[in-house]
C-alpha positions as CSV (number, residue, x, y, z in Angstrom):
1,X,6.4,32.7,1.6
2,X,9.3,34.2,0.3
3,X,10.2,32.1,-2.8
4,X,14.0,33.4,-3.1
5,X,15.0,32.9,0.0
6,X,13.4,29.1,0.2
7,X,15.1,28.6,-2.8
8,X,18.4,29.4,-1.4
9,X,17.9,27.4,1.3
10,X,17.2,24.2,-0.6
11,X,20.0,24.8,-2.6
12,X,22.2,25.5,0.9
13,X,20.4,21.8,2.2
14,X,21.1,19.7,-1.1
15,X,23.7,17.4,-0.2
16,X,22.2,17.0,3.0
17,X,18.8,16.4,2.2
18,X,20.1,13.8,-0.6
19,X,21.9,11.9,3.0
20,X,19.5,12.1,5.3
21,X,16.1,12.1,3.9
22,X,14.6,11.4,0.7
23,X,12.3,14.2,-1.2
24,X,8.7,14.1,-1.7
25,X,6.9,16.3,-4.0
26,X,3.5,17.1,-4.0
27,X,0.7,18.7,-6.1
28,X,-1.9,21.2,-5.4
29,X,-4.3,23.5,-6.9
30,X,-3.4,26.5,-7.4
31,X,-5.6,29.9,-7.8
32,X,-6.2,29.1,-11.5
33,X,-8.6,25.8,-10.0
34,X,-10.2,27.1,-7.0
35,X,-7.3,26.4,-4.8
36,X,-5.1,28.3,-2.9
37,X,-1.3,26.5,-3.6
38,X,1.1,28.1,-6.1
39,X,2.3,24.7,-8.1
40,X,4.4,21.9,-6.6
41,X,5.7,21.8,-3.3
42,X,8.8,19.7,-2.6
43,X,9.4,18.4,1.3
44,X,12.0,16.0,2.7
45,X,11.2,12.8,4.5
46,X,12.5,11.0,6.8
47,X,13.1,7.3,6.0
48,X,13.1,5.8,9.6
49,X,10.3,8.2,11.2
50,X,8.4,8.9,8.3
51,X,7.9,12.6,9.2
52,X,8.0,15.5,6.4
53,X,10.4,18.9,6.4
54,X,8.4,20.8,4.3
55,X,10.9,23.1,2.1
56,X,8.4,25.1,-0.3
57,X,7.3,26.2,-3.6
58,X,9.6,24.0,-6.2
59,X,8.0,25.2,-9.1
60,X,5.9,27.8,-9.7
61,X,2.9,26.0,-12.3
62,X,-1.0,26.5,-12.5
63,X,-3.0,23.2,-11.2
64,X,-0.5,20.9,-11.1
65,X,-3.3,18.2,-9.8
66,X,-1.0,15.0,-10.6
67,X,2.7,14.1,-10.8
68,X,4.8,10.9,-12.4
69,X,8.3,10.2,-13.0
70,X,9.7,9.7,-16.2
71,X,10.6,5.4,-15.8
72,X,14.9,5.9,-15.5
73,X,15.7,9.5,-16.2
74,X,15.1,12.6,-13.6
75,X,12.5,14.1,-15.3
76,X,9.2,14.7,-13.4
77,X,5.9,15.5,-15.6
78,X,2.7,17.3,-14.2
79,X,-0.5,17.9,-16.0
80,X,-2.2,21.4,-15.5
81,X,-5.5,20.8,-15.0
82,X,-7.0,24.0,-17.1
83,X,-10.1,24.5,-19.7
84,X,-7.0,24.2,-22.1
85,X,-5.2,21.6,-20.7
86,X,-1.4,21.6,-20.5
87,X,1.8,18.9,-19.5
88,X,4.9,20.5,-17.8
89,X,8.1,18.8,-17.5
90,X,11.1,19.8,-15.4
91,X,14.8,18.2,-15.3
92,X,15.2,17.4,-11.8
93,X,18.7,18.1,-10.2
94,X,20.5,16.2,-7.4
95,X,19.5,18.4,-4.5
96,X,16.0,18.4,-5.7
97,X,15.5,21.3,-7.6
98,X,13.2,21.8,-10.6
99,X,14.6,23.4,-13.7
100,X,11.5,23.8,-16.2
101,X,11.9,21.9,-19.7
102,X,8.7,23.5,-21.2
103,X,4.6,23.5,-21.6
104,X,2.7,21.3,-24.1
105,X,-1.3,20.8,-24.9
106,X,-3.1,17.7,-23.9
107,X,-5.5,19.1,-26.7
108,X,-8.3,18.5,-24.3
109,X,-10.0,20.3,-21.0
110,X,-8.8,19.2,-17.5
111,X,-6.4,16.6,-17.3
112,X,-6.3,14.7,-14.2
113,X,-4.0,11.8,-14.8
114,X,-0.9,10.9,-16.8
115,X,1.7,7.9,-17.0
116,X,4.5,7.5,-19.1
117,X,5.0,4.1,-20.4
118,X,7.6,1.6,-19.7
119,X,10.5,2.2,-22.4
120,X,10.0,5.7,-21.4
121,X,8.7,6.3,-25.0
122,X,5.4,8.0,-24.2
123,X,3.5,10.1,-22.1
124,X,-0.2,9.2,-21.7
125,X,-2.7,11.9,-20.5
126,X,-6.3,11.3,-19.4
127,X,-8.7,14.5,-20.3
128,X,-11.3,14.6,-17.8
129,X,-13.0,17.2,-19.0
130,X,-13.1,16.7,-22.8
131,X,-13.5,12.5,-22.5
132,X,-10.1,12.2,-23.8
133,X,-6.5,10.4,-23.7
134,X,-4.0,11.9,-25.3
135,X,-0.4,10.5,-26.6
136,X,2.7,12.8,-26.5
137,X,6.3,11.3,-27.9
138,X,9.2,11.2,-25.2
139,X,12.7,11.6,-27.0
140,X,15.8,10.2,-25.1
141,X,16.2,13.1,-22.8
142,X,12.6,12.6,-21.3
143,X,11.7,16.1,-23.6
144,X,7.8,15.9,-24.6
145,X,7.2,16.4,-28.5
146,X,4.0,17.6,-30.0
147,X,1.3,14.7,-29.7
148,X,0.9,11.8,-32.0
149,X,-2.9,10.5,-31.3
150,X,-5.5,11.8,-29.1
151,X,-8.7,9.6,-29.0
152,X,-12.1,11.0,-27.7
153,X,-14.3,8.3,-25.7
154,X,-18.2,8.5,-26.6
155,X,-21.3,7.9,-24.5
156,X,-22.6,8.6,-20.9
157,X,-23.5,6.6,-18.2
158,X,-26.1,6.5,-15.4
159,X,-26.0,9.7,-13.3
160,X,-27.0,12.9,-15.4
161,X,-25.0,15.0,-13.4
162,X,-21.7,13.6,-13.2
163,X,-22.3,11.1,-16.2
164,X,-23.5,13.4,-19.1
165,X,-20.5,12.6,-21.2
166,X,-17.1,11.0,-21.1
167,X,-15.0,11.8,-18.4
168,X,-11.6,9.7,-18.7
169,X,-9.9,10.0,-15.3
170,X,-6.9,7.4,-15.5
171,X,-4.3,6.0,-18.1
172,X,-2.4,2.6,-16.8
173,X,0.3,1.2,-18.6
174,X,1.1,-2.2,-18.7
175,X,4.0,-3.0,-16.7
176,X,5.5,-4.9,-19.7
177,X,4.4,-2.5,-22.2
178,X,2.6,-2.5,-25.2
179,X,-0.9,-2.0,-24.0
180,X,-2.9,0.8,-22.0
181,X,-5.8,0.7,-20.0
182,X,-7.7,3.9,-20.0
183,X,-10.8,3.7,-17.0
184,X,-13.5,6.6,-18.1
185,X,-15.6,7.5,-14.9
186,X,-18.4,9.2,-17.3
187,X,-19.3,6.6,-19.7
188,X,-18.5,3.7,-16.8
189,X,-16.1,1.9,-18.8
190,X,-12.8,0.3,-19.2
191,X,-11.0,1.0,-22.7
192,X,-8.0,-1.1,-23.5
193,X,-5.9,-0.4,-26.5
194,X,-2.7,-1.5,-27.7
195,X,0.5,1.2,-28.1
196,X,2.5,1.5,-31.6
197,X,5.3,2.0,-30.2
198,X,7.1,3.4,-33.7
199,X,3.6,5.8,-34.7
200,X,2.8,6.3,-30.8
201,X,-1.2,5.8,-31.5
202,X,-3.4,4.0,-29.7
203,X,-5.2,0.7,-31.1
204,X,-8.4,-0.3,-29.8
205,X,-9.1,-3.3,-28.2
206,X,-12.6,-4.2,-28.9
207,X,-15.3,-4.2,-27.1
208,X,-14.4,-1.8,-23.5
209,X,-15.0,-3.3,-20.5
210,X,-18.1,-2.2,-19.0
211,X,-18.7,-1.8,-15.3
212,X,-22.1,-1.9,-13.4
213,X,-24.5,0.9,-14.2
214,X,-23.4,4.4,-11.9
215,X,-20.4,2.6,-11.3
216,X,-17.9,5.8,-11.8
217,X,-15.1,3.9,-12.2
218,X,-12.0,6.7,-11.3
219,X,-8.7,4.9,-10.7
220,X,-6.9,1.0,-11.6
221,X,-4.6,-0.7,-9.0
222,X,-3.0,-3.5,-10.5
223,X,-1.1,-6.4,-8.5
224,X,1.9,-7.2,-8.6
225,X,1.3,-10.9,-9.9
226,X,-0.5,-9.5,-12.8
227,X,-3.2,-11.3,-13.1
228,X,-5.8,-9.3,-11.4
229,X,-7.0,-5.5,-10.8
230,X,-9.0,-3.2,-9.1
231,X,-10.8,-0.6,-9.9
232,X,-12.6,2.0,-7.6
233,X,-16.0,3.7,-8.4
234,X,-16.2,6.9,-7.6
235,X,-19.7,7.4,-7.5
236,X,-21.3,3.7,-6.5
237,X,-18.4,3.5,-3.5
238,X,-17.1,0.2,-4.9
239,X,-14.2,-2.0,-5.7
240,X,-14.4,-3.9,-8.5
241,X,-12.2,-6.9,-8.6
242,X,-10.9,-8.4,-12.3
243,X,-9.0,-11.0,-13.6
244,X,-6.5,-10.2,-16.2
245,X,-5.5,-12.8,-18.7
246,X,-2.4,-12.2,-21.5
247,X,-4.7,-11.3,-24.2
248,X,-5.4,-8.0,-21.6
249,X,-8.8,-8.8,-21.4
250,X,-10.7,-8.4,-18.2
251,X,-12.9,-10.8,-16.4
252,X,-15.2,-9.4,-13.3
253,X,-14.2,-11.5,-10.1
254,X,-16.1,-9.8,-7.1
255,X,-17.2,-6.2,-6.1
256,X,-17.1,-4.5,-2.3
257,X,-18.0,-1.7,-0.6
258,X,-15.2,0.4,-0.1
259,X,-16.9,1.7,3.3
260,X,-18.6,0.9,6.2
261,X,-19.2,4.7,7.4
262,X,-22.7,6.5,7.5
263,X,-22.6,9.7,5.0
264,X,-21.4,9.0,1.3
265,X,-18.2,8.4,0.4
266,X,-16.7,9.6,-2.7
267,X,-13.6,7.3,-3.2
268,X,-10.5,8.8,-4.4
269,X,-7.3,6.7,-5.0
270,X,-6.4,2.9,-4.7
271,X,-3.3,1.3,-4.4
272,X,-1.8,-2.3,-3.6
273,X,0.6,-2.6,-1.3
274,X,4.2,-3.5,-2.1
275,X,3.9,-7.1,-1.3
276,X,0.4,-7.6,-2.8
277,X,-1.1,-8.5,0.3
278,X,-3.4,-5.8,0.9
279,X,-5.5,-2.8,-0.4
280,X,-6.2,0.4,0.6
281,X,-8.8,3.0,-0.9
282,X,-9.0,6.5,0.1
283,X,-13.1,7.5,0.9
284,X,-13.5,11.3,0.6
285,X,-16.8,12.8,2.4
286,X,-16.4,10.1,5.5
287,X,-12.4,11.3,6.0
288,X,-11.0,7.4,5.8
289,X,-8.8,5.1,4.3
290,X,-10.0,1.3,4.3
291,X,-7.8,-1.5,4.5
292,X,-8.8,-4.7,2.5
293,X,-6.9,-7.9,2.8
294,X,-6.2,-9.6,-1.0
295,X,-6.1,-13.5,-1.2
296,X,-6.3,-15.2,-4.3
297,X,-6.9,-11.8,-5.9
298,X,-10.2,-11.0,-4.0
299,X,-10.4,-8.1,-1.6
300,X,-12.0,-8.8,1.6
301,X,-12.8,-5.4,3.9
302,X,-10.1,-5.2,6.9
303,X,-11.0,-1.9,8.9
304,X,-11.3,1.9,7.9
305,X,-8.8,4.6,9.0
306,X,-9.4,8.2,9.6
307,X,-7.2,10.2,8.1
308,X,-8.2,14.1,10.0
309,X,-10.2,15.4,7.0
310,X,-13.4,15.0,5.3
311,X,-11.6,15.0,1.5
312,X,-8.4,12.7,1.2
313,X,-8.0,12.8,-2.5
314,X,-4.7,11.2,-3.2
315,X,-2.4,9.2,-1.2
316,X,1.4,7.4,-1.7
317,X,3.1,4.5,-0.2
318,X,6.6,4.6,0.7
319,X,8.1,1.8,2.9
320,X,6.0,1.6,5.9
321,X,4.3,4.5,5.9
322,X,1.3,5.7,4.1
323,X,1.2,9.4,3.1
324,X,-2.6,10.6,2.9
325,X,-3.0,14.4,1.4
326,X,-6.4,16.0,2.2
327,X,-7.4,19.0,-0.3
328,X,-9.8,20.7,1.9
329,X,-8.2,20.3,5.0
330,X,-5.2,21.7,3.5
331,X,-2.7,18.7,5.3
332,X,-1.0,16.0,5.0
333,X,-1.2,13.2,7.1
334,X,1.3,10.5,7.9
335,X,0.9,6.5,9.3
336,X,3.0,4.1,9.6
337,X,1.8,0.6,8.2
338,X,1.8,-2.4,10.2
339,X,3.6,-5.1,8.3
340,X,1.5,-7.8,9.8
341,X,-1.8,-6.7,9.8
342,X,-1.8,-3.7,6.6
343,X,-3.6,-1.3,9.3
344,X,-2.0,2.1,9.3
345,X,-1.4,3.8,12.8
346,X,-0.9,8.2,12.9
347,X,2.6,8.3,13.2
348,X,2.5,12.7,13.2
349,X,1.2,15.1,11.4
350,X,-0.4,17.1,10.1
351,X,2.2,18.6,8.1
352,X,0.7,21.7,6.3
353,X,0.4,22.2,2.3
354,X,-2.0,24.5,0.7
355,X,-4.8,22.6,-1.7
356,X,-2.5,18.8,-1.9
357,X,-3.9,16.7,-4.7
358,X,-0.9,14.1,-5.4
359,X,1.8,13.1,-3.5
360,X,4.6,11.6,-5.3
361,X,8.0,10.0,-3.8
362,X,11.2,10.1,-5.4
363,X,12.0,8.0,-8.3
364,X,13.7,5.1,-6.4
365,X,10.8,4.6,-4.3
366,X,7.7,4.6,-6.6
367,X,5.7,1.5,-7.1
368,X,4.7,0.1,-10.5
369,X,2.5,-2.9,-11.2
């Protein structure tokens, strides 16, 4: 692709793309981690239809594997998921463009995750590789500082391959601040700790919540009434279903397959949709996306999608459609939701995008519970 002249035609398209579409941007591994992307790739969609204009390359950055927004200012954050991990932060203009704010260490190996809390005060960082979460200060611009507490999870759970050590894979912010949950796929636990919001370190919250033995608990979806969350095990194939009570403890309500499919599925991300109605969990090795239907906070197994690939890693949802990114298959894939029923329906695609790992929607549109 040739990056100048893309660029030049984004810049040429702002104003038009800001009226008649909305801007995606999405993730991918680059060379740096086995992929074949070159950072993060920014595409225009269309609110009615749903479809993607892919524009191109938006910023050049090693393994940017997962995307947030800064909470009110245009500031997007990636992590690079590298031996020595890294955060990268760009100021992001009204046509879309990325204009790079800087680099800073997670001070751990491979982050996968990261969420900025609430107030906008913090950035959070999950270090898969090194068991870790890590605390960076946000100043009033959105600008990353130098981090204020990193704390190193300890153990190892069930499976000696995948379980040797802690593996922290996801950092959730409560919606109304002052608290964190950080889920660990290696040492199959939840940690909870409050946030200082003046020191930005983490306080434990004594004792973690421990899932079932081989669990591999990877990602949190929380609903929107706030009492209740699920979490998906990445190496079991499981949704676990807890209640959440003001004190941010959690109390196991109900587990569930997250498949139906012969072959074993490797589950992926998990998400509630807007209204809080249903759930959806993305199954990499069978290629779906399962619907579940949520009364009185329980999930109860609707019907599985395919989604074209064998490896949907990440997926957003943004109005009524459902955006499902495939890493191996190198695609995105697009469905519009039913209202009624939750089931998504292929509504085009696929839309091509070397090595996805994250789609993210513009700032208006993203979902936080």
């Amino acid at each position: 692709m040739d990056l100048g002249r893309e660029h030049t035609r984004r810049v040429e398209e702002g104003h038009r793309m800001a009226s008649s579409g909305e801007l995606v941007y999405l993730g991918c591994y680059t060379r740096e981690s086995g992929g074949g992307g070159q950072g993060i790739v920014a595409a225009r969609r269309d609110p009615v239809g749903g479809g993607l204009d892919v524009l191109g390359t938006a910023a050049i950055t090693p393994a940017p594997s997962f995307l947030a927004w800064h909470p009110s200012l245009p500031v997007l954050y990636a992590v690079n998921e590298l031996d020595e991990g890294r955060v990268s932060a760009w100021a992001v203009a009204d046509d879309g463009a990325l204009t790079g704010l800087g680099t800073w260490s997670t001070e751990g190996a491979e982050p996968c995750h990261l969420a900025v809390s609430p107030d906008g005060a913090q950035l959070f960082v999950a270090n898969y590789g090194s068991g870790s979460v890590c605390v960076l200060p946000l100043d009033e611009a959105g600008m990353p500082g130098e981090h204020t507490d990193l704390v190193t999870h300890e153990g190892h759970g069930a499976d000696p391959e995948r379980q040797e050590q802690a593996h922290a894979h996801m950092v959730s912010p409560e919606p109304r601040g002052g608290g964190l949950l950080a889920v660990d796929l290696g040492t199959d636990a939840i940690y909870r700790y409050d946030v200082d919001p003046v020191a930005g370190r983490l306080l434990p919250r004594l004792p973690p919540v421990r899932t079932a033995p081989g669990t591999g608990p990877r990602h949190l979806a929380r609903n929107p009434d706030g009492l209740h969350c699920h979490v998906v095990g990445e190496l079991d194939a499981t949704v676990t279903t807890y209640g959440l009570d003001l004190g941010g403890t959690l109390h196991e309500r109900g587990r569930a397959a997250t498949s139906t499919r012969p072959g074993k599925a490797q589950p992926s991300e998990i998400a509630v949709g807007r209204d809080g109605r249903f759930l959806y969990v993305a199954n990499r090795g069978v290629g779906t996306v399962s619907v579940f239907a949520v009364a009185d906070g329980l999930p109860s197994y609707v019907t599985e999608v395919e989604t074209g690939g064998s490896w949907p890693r990440h997926f957003a949802m943004v109005g009524d459609h459902l955006y499902v990114v495939d890493e191996r298959a190198n695609t995105i894939e697009i469905f519009a939701v039913d209202p009624g029923t939750g089931v998504p329906a292929p509504a085009g695609g696929p839309v091509s995008v070397p090595s996805p790992t994250c789609v993210l929607p513009q700032r208006q549109t993203v979902q936080s519970y």
